[in-house]
C-alpha positions as CSV (number, residue, x, y, z in Angstrom):
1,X,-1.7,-32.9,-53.2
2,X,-2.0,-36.4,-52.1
3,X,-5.6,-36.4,-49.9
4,X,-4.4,-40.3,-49.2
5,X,-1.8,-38.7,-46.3
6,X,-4.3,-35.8,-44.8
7,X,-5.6,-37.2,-41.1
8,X,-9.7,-35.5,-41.0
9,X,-10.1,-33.5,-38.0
10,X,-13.8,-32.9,-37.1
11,X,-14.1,-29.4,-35.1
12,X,-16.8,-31.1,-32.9
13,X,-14.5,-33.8,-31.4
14,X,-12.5,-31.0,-29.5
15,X,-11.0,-33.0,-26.3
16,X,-13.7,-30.9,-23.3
17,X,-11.1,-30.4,-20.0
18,X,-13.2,-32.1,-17.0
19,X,-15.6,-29.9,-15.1
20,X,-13.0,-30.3,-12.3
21,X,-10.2,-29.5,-13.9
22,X,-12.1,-26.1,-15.3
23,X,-13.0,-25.0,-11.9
24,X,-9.0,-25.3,-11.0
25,X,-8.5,-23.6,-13.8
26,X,-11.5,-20.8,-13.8
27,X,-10.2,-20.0,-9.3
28,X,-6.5,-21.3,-8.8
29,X,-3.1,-19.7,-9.7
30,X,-0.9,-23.1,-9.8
31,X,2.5,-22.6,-8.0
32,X,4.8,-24.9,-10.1
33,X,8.5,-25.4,-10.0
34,X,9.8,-23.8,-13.4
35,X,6.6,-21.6,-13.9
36,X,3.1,-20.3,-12.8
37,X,0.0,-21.7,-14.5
38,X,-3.7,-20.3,-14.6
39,X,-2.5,-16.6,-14.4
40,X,-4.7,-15.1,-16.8
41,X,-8.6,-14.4,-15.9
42,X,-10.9,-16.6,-18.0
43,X,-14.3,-16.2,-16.3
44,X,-16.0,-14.3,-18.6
45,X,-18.5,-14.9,-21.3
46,X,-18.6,-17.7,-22.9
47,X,-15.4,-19.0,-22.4
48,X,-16.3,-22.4,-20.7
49,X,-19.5,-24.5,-21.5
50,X,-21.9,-25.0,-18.6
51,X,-20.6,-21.7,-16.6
52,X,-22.4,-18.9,-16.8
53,X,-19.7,-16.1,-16.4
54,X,-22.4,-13.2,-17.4
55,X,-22.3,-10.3,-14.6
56,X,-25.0,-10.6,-11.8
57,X,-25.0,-7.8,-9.6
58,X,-26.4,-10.5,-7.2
59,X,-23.8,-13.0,-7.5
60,X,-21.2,-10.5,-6.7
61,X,-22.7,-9.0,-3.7
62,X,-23.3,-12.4,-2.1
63,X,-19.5,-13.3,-2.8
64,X,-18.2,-10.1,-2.5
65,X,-16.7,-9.5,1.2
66,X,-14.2,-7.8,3.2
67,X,-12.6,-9.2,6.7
68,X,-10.5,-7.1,8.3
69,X,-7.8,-9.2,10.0
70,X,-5.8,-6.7,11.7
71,X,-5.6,-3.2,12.4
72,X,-3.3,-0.8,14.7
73,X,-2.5,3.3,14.8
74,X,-1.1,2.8,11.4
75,X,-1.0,-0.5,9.9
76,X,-4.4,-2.7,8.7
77,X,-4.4,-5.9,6.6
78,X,-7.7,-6.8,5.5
79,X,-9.1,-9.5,3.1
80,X,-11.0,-8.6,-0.2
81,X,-12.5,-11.3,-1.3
82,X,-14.6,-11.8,-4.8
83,X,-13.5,-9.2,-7.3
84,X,-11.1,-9.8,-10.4
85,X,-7.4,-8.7,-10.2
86,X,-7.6,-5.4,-12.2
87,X,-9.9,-3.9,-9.5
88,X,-7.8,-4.8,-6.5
89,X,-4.9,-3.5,-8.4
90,X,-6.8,-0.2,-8.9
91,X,-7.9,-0.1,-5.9
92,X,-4.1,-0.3,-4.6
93,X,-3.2,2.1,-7.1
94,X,-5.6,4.6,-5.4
95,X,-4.7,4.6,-2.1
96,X,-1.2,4.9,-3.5
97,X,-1.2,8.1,-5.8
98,X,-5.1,9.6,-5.7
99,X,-6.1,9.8,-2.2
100,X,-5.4,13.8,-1.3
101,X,-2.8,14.4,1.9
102,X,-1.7,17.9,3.3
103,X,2.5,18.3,2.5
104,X,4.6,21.5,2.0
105,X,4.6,22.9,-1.2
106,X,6.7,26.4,-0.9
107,X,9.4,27.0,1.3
108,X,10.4,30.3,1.8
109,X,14.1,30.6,3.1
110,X,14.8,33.7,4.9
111,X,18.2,32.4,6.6
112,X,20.1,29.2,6.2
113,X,23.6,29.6,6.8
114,X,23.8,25.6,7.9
115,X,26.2,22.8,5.2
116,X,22.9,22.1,4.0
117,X,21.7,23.8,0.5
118,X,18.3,25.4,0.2
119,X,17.2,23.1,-2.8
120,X,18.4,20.0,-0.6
121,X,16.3,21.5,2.8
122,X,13.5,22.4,0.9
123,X,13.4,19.2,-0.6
124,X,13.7,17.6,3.0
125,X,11.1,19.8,4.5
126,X,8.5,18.7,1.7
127,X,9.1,14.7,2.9
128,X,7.9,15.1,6.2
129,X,4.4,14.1,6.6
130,X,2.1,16.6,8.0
131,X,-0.6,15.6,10.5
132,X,-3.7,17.0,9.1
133,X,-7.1,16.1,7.7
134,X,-7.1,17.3,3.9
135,X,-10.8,16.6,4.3
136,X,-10.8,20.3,6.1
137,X,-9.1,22.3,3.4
138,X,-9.8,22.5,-0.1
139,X,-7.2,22.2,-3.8
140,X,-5.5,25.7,-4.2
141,X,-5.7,27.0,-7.1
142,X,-2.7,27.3,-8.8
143,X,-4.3,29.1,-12.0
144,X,-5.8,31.7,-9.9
145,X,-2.6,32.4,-7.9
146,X,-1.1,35.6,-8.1
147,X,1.5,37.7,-5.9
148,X,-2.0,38.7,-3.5
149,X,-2.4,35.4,-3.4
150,X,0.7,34.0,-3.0
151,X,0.4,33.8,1.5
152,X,-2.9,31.3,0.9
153,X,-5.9,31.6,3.1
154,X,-7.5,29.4,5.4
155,X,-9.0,27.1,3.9
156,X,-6.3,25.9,1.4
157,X,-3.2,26.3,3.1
158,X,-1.4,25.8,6.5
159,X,1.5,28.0,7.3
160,X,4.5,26.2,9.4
161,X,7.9,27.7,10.8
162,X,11.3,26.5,11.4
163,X,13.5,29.2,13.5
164,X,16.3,27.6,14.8
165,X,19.6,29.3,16.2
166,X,22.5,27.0,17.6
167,X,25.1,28.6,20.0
168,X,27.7,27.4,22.6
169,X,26.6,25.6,25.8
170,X,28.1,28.0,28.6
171,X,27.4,25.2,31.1
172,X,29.9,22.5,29.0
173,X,32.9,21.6,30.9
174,X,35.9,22.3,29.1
175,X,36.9,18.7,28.7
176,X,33.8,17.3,26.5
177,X,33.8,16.8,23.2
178,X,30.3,15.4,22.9
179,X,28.5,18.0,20.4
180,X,25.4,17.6,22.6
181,X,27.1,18.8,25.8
182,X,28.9,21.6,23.8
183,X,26.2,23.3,21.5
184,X,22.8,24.2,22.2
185,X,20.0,23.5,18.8
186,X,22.5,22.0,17.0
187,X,20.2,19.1,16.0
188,X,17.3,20.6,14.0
189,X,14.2,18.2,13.9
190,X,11.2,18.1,12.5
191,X,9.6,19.2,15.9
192,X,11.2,22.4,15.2
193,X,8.4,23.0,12.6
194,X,5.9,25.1,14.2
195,X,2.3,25.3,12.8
196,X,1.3,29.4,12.3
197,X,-2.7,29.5,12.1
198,X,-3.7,31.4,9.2
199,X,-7.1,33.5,9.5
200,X,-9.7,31.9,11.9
201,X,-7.9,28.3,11.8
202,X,-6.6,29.0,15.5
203,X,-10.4,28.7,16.6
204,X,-11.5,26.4,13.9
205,X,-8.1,24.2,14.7
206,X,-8.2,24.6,18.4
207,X,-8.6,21.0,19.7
208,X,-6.3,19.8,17.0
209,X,-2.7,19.7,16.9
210,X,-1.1,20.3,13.1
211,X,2.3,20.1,12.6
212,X,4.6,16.8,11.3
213,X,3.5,13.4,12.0
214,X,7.0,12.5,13.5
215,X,8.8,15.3,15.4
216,X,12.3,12.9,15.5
217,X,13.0,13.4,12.1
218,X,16.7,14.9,11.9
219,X,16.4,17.5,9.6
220,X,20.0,19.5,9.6
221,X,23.0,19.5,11.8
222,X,23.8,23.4,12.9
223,X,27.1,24.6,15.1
224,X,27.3,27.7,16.7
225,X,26.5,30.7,14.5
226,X,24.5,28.7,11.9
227,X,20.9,29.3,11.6
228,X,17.8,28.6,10.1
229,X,14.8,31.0,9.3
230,X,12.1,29.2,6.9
231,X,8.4,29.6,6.7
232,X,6.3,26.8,4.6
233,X,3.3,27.0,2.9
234,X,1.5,23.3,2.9
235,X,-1.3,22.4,0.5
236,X,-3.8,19.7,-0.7
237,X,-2.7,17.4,-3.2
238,X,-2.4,13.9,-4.5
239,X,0.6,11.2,-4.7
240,X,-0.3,11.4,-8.3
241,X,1.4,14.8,-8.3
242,X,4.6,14.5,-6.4
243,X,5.4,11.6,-4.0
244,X,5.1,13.7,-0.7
245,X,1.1,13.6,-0.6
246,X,1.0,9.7,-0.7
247,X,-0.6,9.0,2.3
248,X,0.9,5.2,2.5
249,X,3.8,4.4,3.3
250,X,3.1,0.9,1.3
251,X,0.1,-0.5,0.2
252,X,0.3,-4.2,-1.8
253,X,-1.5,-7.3,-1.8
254,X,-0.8,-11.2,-2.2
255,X,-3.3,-13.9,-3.3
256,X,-4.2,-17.0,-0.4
257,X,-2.1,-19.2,-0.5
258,X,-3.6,-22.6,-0.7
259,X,-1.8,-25.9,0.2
260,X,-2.4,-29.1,-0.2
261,X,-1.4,-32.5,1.1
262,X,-1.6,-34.8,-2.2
263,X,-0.9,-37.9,0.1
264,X,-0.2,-38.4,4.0
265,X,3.3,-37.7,4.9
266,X,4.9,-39.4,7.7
267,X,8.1,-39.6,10.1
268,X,11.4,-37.8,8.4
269,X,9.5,-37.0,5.7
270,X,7.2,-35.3,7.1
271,X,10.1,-32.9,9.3
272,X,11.9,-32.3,6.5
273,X,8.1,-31.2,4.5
274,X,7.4,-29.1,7.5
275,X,10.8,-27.1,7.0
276,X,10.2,-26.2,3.6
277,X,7.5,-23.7,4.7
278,X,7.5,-20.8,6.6
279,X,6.8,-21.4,10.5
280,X,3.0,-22.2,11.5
281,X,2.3,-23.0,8.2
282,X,2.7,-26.9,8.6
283,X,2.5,-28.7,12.0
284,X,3.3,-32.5,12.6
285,X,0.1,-34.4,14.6
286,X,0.9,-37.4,16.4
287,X,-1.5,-40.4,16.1
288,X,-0.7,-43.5,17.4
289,X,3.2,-42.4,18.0
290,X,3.7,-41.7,14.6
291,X,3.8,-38.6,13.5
292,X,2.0,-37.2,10.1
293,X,3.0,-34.0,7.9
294,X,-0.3,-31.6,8.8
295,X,-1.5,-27.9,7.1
296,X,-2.3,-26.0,9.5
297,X,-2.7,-22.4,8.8
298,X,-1.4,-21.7,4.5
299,X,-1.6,-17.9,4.9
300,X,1.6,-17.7,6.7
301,X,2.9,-19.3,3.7
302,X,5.4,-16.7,1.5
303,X,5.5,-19.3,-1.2
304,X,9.2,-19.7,-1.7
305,X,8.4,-22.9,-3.5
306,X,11.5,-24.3,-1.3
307,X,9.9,-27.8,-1.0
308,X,9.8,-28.5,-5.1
309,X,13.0,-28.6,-4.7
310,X,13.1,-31.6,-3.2
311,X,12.3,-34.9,-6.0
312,X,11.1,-36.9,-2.8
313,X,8.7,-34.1,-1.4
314,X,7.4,-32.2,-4.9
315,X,5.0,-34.5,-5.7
316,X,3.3,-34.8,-2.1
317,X,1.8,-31.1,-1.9
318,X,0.0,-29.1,-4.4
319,X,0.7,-25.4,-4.4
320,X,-1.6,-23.3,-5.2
321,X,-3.3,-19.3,-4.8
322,X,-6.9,-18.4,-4.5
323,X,-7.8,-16.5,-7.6
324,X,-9.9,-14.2,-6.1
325,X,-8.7,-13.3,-2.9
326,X,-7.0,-10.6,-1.9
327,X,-4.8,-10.0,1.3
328,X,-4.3,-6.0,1.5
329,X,-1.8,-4.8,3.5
330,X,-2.1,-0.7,4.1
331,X,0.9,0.9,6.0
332,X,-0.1,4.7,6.6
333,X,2.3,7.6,6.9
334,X,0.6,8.5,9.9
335,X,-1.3,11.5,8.0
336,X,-4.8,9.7,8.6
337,X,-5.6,6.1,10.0
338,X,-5.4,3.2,8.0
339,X,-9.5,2.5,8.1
340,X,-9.8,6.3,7.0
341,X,-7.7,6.1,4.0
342,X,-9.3,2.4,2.8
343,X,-12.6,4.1,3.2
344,X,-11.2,7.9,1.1
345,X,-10.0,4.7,-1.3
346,X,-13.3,3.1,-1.9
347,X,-15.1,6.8,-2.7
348,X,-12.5,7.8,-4.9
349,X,-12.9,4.7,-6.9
350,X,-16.9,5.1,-6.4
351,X,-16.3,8.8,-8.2
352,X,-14.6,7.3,-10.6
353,X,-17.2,5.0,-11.7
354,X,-19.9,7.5,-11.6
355,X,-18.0,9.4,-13.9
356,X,-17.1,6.3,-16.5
357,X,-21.0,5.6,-16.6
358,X,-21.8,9.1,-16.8
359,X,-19.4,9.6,-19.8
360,X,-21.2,6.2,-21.0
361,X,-24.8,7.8,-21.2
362,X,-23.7,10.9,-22.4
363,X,-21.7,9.6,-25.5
364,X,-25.1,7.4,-26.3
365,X,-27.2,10.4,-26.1
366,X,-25.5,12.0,-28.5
């Protein structure tokens, strides 16, 4: 081995990335135009000299916030700002599969005589969201269950009915052929489902109306002769389970977009800049008559990365995401308010927690 030809490397010489360029690096996802750089989280520990990445409980709950933006009957889109990806992501993942709704579990089909098969109905019947607090009921237990058992009581379940006959209109005249003039309950909807109190639930229920969410959902197509006669049992239970107790219809969230103008843009340019993003995003100002490439609001921004398309317009704007925060978007399936099921959210992660750090002290005790 000739030691002649070996170039010395001293470990201590290692090239240190500026301060600046770690801070980029430690709070920006970098939007570029064949990849995406900085995705991994590397604020911990350690990892960079001169940060101190240890966890303060005081740190986070001076940086930690939520804004809430907007909010209707059943949408809200809030900001969650100052927590680490995998905590936003399991907080999605809650209010997606472990926040508890009311949907039918058993359907008991006494009649159908309708195109429609019982497993395909029953199937139908347990999609339609039910309008009712689970925070009033309890689990059933399906261990305990036996035939006495098998009607519920009133505290875990909510009986509903669907009794629907169709027959000829006699008041059709005889030239129509619009099923709606000729047949009476041929379109069975979900309004057809009729709550049936169970026990004392009438009095304890009596200023609130259970029963599906939506009462337009078309649930079978009947002509004269065909009937229905079902009764369903709904219980408590989580999307974790089956799909039909999610109580979102969607819940996701996107980083901030972050945009920057790397030099001042002007005249065509500047037009053509302001059409690579999505509208309101990038205005022109006029100063002077001339008129300059300005960003005005970057959360509109879906970042399509359109503009590094363009060799003449790449290099003027920096894309980029905020690291740590979060733009939630909750769509509810009208079971429960938006705010309600954020807040069900938060506990259930809260439980969770308690139980992790329980788990924790009990394992060191022994």
């Amino acid at each position: 081995m000739r030691r002649g030809l070996c170039t010395p490397v001293n470990r201590g010489d290692k090239m240190a990335a500026p301060m600046s360029i770690v801070e980029e690096i430690r709070t920006r996802v970098i939007l570029q135009e064949f990849g995406i750089k900085n995705v991994h989280t590397t604020d911990y520990p350690g990892n960079y000299p001169g940060y101190d990445d240890s966890w303060n409980m005081a740190d986070f709950k001076k940086n930690f916030r939520i804004d809430i933006v907007d909010m209707d009957e059943n949408t809200m889109e809030f900001d969650m700002v100052g927590i680490d990806a995998s905590i936003a992501n399991a907080f999605r993942r809650i209010l997606l599969a472990e926040v508890p709704t009311m949907a039918v579990e058993k359907v008991f089909i006494y009649n159908n005589t309708s195109i429609v098969q019982d497993e395909i109905l029953a199937h139908r019947l347990g999609l339609v969201p039910i309008k009712a607090d689970p925070r009033l009921f309890e689990y059933r237990d399906a261990g305990n269950e036996g035939e006495d058992d098998e009607e519920g009581s009133e505290i875990d379940t909510i009986k509903l009915q669907l009794k629907v006959k169709c027959s000829r209109n006699p008041r059709a005249t005889k030239d129509s052929a619009d099923p709606r003039e000729l047949y009476l309950n041929h379109m069975v909807y979900s309004k057809d489902m009729k709550w049936v109190p169970i026990g004392n639930q009438a009095d304890v229920f009596a200023d609130i109306n259970i029963g599906p969410v939506h009462g337009d959902i078309l649930l079978a197509q009947l002509r004269p002769g065909q009937e229905l006669d079902i009764v369903m049992h709904c219980v408590k239970g989580i999307g974790q389970d089956h799909a039909k107790f999610s109580p979102v219809a969607t819940a996701s969230y996107r980083l901030l977009p972050e945009i920057s103008l790397l030099e001042t843009v002007e005249g065509e340019k500047a037009e053509r800049l302001r059409g690579c993003f999505s509208r309101g995003v990038m205005e022109l100002e006029d100063r002077d008559g001339r008129k300059f490439a300005k960003v005005v609001n970057s959360r509109l921004d879906t970042c399509s990365r359109e503009v590094l398309r363009h060799e003449d317009l790449k290099n003027l704007v920096k894309l980029a995401r905020v690291r740590d925060h979060f733009i939630f978007t909750v769509e509810s399936s009208g079971v429960l308010p938006p705010d309600v099921l954020v807040t069900e959210a938060i506990k259930v992660l809260m439980t969770k927690c308690s139980r992790f750090l329980n788990e924790l002290n009990t394992s060191n005790m022994e």
